[in-house]
Backbone atoms as SQL, in Angstrom:
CREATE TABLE atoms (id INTEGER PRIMARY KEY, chain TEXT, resi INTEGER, resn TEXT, atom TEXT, x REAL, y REAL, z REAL);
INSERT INTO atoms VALUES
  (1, 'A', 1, 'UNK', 'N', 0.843, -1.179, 0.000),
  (2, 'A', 1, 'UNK', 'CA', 0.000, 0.000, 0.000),
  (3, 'A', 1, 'UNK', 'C', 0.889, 1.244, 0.000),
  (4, 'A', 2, 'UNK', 'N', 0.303, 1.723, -0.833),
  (5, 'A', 2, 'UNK', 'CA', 1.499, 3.565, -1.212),
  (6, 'A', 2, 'UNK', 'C', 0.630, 4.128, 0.163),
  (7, 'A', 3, 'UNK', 'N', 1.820, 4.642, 1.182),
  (8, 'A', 3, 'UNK', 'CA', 1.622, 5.360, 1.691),
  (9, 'A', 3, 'UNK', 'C', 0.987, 7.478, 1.193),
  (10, 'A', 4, 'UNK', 'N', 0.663, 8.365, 1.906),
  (11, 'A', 4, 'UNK', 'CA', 0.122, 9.471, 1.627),
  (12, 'A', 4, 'UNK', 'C', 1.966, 10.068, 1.453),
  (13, 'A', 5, 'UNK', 'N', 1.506, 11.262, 0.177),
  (14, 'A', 5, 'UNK', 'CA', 2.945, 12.150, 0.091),
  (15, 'A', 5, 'UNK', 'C', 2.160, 13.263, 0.927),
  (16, 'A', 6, 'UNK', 'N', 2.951, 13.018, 2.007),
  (17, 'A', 6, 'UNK', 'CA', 2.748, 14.690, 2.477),
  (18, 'A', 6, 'UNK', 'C', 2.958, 15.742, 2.775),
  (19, 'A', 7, 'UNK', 'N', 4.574, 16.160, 2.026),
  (20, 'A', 7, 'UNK', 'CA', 4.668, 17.296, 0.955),
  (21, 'A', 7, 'UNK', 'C', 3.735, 17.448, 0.352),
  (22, 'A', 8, 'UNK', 'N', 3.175, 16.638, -1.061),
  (23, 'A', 8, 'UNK', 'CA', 1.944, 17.319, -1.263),
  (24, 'A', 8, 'UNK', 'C', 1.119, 17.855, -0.877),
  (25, 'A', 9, 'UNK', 'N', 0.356, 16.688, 0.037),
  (26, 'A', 9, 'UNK', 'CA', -0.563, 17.107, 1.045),
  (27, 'A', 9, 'UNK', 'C', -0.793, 18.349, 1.087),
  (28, 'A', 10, 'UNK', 'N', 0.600, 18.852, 2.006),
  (29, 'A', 10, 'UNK', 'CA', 0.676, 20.259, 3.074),
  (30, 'A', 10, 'UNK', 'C', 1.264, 21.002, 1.912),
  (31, 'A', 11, 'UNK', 'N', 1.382, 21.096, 0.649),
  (32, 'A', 11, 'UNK', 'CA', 1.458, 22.383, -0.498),
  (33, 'A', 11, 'UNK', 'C', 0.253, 22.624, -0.929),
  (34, 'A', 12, 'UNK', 'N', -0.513, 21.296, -1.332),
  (35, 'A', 12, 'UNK', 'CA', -2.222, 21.392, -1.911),
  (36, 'A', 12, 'UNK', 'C', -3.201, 22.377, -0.797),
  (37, 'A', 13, 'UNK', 'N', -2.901, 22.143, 0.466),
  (38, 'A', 13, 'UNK', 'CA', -3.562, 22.472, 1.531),
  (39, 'A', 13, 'UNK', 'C', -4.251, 23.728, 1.775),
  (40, 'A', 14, 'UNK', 'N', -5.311, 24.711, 1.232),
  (41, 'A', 14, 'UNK', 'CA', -5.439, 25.672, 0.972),
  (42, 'A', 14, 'UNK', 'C', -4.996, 26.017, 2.817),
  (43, 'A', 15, 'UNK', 'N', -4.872, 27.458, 2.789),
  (44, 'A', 15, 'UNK', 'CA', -4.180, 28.165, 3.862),
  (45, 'A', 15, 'UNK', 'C', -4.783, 29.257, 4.277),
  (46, 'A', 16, 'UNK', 'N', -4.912, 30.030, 5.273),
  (47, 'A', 16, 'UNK', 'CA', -5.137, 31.783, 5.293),
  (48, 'A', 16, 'UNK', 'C', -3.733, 32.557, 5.046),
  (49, 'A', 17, 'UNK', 'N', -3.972, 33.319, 4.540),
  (50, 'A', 17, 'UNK', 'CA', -2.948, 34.426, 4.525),
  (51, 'A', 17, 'UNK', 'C', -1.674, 34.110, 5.648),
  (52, 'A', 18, 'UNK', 'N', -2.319, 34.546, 7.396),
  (53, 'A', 18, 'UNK', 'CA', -1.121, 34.315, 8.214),
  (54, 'A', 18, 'UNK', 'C', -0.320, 32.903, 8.416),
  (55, 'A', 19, 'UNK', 'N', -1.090, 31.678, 7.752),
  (56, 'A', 19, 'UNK', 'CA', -0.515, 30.465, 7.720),
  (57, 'A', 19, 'UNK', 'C', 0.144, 30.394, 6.718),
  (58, 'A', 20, 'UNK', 'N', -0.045, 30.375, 5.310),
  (59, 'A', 20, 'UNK', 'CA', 1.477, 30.732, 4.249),
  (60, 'A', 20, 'UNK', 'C', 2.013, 31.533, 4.838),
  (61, 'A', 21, 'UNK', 'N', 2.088, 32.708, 5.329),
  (62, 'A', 21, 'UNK', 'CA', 2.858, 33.769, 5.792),
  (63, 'A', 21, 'UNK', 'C', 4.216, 32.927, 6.458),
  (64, 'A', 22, 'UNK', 'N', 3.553, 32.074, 7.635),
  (65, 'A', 22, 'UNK', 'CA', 4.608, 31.366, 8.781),
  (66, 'A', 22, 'UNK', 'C', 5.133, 29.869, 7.601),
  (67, 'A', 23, 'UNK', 'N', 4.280, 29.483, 7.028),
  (68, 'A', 23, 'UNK', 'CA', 4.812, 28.653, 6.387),
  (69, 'A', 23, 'UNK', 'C', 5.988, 29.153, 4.978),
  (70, 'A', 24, 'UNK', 'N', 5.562, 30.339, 4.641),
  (71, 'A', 24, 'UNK', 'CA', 6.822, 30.433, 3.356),
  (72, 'A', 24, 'UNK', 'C', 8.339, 30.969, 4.269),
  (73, 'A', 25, 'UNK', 'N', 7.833, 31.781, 5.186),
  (74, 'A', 25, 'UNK', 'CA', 8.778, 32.009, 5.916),
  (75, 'A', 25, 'UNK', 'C', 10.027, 31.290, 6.034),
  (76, 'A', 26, 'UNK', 'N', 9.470, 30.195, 7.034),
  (77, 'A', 26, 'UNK', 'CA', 10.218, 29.238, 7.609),
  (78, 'A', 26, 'UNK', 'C', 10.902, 28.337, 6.501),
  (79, 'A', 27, 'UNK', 'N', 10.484, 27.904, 5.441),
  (80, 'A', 27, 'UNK', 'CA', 10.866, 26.602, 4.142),
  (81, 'A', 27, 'UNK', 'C', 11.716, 27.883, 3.709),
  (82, 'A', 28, 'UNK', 'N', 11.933, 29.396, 3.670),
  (83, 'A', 28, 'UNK', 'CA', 12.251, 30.048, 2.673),
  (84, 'A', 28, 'UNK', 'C', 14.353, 30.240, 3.004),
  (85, 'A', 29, 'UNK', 'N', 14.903, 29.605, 1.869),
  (86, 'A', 29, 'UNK', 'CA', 16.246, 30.221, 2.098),
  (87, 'A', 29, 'UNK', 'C', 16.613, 31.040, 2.748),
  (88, 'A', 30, 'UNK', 'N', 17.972, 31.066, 3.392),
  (89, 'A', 30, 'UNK', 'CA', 18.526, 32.038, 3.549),
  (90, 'A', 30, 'UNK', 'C', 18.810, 33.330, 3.409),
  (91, 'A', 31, 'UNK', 'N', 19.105, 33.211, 1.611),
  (92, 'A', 31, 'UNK', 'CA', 19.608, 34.544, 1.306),
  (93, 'A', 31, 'UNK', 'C', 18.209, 35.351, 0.430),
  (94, 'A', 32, 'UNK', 'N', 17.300, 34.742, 0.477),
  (95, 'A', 32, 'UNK', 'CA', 15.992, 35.196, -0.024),
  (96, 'A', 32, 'UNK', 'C', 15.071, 36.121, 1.053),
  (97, 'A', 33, 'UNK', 'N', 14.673, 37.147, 0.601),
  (98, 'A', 33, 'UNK', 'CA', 14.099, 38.120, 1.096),
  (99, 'A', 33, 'UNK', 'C', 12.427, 37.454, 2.222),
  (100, 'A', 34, 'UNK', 'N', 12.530, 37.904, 2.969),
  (101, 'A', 34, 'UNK', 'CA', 11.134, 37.040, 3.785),
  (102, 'A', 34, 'UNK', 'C', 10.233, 38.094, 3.267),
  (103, 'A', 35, 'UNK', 'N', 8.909, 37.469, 3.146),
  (104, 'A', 35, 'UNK', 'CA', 7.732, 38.263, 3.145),
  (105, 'A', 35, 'UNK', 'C', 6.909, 38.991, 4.440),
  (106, 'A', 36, 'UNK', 'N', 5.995, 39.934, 4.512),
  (107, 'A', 36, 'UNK', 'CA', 5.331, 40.235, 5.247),
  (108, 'A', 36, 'UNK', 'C', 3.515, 39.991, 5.135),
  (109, 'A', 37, 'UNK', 'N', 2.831, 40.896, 5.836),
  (110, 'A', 37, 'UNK', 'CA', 1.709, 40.626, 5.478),
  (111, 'A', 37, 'UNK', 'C', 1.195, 41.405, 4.687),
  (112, 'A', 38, 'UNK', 'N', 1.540, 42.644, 4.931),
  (113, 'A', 38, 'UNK', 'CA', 1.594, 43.697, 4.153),
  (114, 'A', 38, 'UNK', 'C', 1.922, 43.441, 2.606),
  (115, 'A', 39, 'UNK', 'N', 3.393, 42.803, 2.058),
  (116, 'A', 39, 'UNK', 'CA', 3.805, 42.655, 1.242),
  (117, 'A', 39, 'UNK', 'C', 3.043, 41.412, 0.643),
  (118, 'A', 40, 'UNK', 'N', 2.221, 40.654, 0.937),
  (119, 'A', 40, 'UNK', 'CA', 1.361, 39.526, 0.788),
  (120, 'A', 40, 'UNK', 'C', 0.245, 39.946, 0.289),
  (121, 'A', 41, 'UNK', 'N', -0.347, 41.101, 1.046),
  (122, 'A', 41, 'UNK', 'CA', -1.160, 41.477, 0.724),
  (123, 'A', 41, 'UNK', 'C', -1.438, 42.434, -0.494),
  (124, 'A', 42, 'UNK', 'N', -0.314, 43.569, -0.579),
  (125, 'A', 42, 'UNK', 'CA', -0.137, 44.169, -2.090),
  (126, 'A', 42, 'UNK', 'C', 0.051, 42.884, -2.909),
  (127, 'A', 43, 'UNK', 'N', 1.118, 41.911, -3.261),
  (128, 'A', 43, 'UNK', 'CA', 0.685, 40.525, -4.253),
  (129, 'A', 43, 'UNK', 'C', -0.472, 40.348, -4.479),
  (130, 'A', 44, 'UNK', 'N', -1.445, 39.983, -3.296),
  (131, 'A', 44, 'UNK', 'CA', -3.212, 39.603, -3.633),
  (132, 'A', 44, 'UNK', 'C', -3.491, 40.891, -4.445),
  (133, 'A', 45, 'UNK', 'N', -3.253, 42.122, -4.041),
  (134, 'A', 45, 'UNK', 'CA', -3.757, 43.003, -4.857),
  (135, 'A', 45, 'UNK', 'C', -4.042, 42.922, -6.847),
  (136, 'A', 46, 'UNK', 'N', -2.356, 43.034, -6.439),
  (137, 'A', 46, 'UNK', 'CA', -1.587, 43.185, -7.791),
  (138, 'A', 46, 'UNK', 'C', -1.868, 41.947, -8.766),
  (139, 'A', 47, 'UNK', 'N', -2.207, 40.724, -8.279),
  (140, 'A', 47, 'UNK', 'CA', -2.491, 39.488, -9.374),
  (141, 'A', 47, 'UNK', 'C', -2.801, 38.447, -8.888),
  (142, 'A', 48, 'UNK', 'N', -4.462, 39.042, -8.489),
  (143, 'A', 48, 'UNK', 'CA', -5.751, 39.014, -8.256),
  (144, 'A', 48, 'UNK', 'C', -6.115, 37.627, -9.321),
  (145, 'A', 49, 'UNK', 'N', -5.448, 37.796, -10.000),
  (146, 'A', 49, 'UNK', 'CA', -6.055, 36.274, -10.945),
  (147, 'A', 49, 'UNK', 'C', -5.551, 35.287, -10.704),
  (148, 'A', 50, 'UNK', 'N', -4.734, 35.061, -10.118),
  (149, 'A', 50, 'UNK', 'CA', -3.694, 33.712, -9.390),
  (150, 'A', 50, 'UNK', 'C', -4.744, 33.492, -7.977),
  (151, 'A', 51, 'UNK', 'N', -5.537, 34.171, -7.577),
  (152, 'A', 51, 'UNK', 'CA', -6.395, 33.783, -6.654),
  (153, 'A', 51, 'UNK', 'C', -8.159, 33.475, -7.538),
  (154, 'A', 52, 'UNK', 'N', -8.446, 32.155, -7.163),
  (155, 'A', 52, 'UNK', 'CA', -9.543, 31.564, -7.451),
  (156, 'A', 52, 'UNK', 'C', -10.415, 31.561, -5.945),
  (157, 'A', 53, 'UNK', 'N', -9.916, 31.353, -5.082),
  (158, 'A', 53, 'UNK', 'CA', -10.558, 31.923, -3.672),
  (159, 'A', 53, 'UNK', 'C', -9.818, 32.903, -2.816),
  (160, 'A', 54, 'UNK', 'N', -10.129, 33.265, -1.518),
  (161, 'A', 54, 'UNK', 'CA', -9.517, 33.963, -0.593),
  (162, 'A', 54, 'UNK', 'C', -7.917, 32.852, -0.516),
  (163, 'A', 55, 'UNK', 'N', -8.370, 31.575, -0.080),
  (164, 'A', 55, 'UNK', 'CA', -7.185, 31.004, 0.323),
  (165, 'A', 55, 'UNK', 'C', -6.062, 30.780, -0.562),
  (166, 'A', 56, 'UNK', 'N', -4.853, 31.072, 0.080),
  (167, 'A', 56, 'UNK', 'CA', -3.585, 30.336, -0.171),
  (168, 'A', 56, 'UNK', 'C', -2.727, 29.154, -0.081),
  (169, 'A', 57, 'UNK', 'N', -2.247, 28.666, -1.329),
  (170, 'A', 57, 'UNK', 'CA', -1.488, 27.397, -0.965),
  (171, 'A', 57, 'UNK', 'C', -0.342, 27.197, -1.592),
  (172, 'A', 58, 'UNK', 'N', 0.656, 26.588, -0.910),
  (173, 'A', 58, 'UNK', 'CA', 2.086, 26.516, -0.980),
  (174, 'A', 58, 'UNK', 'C', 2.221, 26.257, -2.769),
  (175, 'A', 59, 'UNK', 'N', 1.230, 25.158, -3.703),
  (176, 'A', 59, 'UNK', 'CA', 1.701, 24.709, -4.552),
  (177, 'A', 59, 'UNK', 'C', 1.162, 25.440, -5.262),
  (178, 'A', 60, 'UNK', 'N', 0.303, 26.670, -5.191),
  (179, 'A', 60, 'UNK', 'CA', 0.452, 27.487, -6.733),
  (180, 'A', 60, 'UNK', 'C', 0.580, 29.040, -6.258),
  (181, 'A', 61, 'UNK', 'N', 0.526, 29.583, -5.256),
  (182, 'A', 61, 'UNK', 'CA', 1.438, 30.845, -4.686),
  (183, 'A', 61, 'UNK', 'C', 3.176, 31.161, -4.135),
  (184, 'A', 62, 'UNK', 'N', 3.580, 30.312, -3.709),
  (185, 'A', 62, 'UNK', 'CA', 4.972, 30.249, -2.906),
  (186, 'A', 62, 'UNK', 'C', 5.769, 30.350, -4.410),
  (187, 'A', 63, 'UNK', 'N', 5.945, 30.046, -5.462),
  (188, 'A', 63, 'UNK', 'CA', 7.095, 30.129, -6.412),
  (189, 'A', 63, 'UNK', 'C', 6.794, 31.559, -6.875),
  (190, 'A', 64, 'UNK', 'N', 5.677, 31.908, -7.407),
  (191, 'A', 64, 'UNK', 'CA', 5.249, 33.152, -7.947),
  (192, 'A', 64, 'UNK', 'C', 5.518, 34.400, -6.954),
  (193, 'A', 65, 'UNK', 'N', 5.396, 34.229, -5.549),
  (194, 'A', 65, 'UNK', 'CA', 5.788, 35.212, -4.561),
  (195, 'A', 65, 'UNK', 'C', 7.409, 35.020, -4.543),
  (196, 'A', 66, 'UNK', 'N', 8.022, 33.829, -4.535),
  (197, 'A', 66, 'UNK', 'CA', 9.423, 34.271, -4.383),
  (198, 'A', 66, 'UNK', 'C', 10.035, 34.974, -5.609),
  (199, 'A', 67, 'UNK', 'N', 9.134, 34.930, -6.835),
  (200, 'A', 67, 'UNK', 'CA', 9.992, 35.378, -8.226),
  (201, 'A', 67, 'UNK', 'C', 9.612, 37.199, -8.029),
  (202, 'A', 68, 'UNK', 'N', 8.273, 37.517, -7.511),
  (203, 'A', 68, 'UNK', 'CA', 7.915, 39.012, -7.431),
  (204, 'A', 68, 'UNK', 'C', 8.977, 39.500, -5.889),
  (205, 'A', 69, 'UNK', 'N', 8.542, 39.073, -5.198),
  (206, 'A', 69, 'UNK', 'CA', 8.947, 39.479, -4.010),
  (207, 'A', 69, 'UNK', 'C', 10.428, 40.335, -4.164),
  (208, 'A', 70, 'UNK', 'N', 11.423, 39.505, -4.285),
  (209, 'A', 70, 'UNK', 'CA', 13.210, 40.269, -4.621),
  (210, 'A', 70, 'UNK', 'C', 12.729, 41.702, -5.718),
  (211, 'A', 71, 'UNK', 'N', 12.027, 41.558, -6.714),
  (212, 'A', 71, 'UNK', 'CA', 11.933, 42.599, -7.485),
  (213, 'A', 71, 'UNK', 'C', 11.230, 43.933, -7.037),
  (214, 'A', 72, 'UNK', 'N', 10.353, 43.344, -6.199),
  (215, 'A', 72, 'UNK', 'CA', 9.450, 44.138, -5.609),
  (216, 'A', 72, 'UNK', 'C', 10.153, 45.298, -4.374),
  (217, 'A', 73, 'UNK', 'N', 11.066, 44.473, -3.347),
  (218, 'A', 73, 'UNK', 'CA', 11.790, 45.031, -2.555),
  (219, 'A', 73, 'UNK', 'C', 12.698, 45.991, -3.385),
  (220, 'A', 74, 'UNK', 'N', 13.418, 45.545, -4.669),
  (221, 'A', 74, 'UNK', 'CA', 14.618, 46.457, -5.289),
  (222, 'A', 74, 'UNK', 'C', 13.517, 47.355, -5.988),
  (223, 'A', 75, 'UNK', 'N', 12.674, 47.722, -6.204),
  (224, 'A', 75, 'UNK', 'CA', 12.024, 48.431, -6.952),
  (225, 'A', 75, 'UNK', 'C', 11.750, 49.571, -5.474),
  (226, 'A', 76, 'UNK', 'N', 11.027, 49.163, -4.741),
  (227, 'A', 76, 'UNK', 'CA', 11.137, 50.151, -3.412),
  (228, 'A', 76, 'UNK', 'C', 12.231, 50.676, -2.904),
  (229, 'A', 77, 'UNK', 'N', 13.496, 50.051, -2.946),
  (230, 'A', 77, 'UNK', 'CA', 14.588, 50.453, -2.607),
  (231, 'A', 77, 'UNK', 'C', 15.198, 51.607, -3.692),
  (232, 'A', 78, 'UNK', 'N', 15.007, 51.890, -4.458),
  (233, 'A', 78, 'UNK', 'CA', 15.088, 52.723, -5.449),
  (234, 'A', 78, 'UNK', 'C', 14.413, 54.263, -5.343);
């Protein structure tokens, strides 16, 4: 019997906001910029179509926030 993957699992897992928040956090590299809620929340703003509900989940938000996020900070830093 195939046991459950649960990596998947817990990426499929829809989330609230402050639970990806603690969850991208923590999985997130070193030298990669952490998110806030604030900064989570301008993302929901900004591309509003990557959300099909309120909730968040690791396997189709977390890559798309780490690719905006670095750009986003150097663009403010400017």
């Amino acid at each position: 019997m195939k046991l459950p993957d649960l990596d998947r699992l817990r990426s499929e897992k829809p989330c609230s906001l402050a639970d990806f928040l603690k969850i991208y956090n923590a999985d997130l590299p070193v030298t990669f910029p952490r998110a806030s809620k604030a900064l989570l929340e301008e993302f929901k703003e900004t591309h509003a179509s990557f959300f099909k509900t309120e909730d968040w989940s690791l396997d189709v938000h977390r890559k798309k926030v780490m690719d905006w996020l670095p750009a986003r900070i150097a663009a403010a830093a400017r």
